[in-house]
N, C-alpha and C positions, 0 to 999 in steps of 0.2 A: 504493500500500500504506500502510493508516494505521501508523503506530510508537505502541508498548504499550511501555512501560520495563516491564522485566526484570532486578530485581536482584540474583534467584538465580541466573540463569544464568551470571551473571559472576562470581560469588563462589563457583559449585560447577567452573568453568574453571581457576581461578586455582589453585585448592586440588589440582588433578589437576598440577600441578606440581611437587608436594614427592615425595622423596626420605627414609628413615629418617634422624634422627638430623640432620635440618637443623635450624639454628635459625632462627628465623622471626620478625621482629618485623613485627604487624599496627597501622596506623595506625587512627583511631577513628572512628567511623562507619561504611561500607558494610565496609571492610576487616575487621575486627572479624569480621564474619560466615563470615568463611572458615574460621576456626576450628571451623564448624558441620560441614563439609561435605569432612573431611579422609577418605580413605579407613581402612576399620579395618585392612588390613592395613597402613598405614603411620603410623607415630612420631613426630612431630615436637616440638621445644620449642619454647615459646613463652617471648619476652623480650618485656619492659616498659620502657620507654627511663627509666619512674621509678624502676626498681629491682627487679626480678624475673628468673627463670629459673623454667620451668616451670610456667607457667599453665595451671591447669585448666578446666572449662568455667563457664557464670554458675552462681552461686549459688542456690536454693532461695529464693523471697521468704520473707521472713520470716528467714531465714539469712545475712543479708548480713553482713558484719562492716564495719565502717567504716573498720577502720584496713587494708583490705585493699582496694583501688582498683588500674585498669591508669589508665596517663598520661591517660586523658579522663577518669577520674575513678568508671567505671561499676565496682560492687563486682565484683570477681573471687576465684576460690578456689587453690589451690596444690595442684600433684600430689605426692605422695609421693618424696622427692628434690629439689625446686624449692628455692629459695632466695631471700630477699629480700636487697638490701643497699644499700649510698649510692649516690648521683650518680655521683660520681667511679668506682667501678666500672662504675657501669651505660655510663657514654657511653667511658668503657676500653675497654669489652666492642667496642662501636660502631664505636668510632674507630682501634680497633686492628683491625678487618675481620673482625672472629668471626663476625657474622650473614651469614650464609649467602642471607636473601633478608626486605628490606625489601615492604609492600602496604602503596600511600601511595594516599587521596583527590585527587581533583583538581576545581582550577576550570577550570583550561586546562591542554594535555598540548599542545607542536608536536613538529611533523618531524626536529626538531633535537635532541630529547629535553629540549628545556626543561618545566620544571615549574611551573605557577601553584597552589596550592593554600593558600593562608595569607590574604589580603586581596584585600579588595574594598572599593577605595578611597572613602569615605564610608558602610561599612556596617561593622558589628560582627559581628569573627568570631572563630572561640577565639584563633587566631594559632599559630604555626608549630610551637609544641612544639619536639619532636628529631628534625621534618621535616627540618632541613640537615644535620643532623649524618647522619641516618639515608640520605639518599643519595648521602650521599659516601663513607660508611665500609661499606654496606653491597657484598656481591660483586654481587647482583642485585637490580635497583631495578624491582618493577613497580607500576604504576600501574590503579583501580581506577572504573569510572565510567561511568554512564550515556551514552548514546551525545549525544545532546542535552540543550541547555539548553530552559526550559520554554520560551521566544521559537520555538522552533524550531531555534537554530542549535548547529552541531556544537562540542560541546568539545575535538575536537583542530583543531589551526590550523594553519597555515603559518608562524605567527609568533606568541607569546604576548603578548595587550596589556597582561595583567595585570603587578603586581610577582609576580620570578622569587621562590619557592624557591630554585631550584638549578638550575644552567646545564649543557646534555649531558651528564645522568645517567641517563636514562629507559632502560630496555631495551625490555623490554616494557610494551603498553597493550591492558586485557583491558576492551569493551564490553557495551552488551546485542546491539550488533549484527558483532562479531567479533574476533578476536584478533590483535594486530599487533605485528609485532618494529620495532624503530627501528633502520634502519642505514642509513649512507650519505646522512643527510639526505631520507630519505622512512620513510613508515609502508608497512613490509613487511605484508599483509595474507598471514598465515598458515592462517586458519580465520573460517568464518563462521557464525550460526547464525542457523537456520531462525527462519523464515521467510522471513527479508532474505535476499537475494541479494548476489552481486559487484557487480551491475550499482546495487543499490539504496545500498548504501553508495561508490561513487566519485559516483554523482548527488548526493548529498545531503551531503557532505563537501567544504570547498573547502579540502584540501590534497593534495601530492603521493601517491599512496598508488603501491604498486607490489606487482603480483599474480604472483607465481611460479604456474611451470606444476603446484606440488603443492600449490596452494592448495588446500582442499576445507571440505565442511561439516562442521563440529564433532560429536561424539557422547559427549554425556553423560549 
């Protein structure tokens, strides 16, 4: 079976997660996108780790404001109610376990819930942001990502080679090829989606994964 990356499907997975009235900080890049794809009957806020409560969706080109950025920098707008304020509040907000549920990028994701997403050693990358801060203080830390690298190989591991992020904070780890809970040192395979199979993601995957008997295919 050839693999097609799919990065809606993972971002419209992840978003069927929330609950009214969670707060939600989305990390920058693929995460970012969930915010698309949130159901209308359900509420959420969105935090910005540079100082925000209740982000609303992008801007109108031509509309942008400048002095109105989330933490990657990308212009954003403010719902009605929202709030902007310092540092010091914002990683408060964080540190003090208010966020309800962190959606962090990854370079490597293992079985142990470690997290590589910040450097790649001889290459230039944004860098960590309120990545540590955000999955340690956050209640639920999921992780966002295409199922391979472009070499072919899987980006969750058995062991992360990369420098950590953040050491056994992972919960969950939402693919283009299926959704996995982290517990007890393997990736719990909860859901898979179509077209891939069970059988196609443990071949193609050299870490522990482990499939309960209510595993099934995803529907979104």
């Amino acid at each position: 079976m050839e693999y097609t990356p799919n990065k809606e499907i993972i971002v419209k997975r992840i978003a069927q997660m929330f609950k009214n009235g969670d707060l939600v900080n989305l990390g920058i890049g693929l995460p970012t996108q969930v915010g698309n794809y949130v159901p209308d009957d359900v509420t959420i806020i969105l935090q910005s780790e540079n100082g925000f409560v209740g982000l609303g969706p992008a801007p109108e080109k031509g509309h942008e404001d400048p002095m109105l950025v989330n933490a990657g920098g990308t212009p954003v707008t403010l719902l009605p109610g929202g709030a902007y304020f310092d540092s010091a509040t914002s990683f408060g907000i964080i540190r003090g376990g208010h966020v309800d549920y962190t959606v962090l990028g990854v370079l490597e994701v293992d079985q142990y819930g470690n997290l590589a997403n910040y450097k790649i050693p001889g290459k230039m990358v944004p860098g960590m942001g309120g990545a540590m801060d955000l999955t340690v203080g956050a209640k639920t830390v999921i992780t966002a990502t295409t199922h391979f690298e472009k070499n072919g190989d899987a980006k969750l591991k058995r062991t992360c080679t990369l420098p950590l992020t953040a050491a056994n904070v992972v919960d969950y780890v939402v693919t283009d090829l299926g959704f996995f809970q982290i517990a007890e040192g393997k990736f719990v395979l909860k859901e898979y989606f179509a077209p891939y199979t069970v059988a196609y993601i443990l071949n193609n995957t050299d870490a522990d994964i482990f499939v309960p008997e209510d595993c099934k295919e995803a529907t979104l």
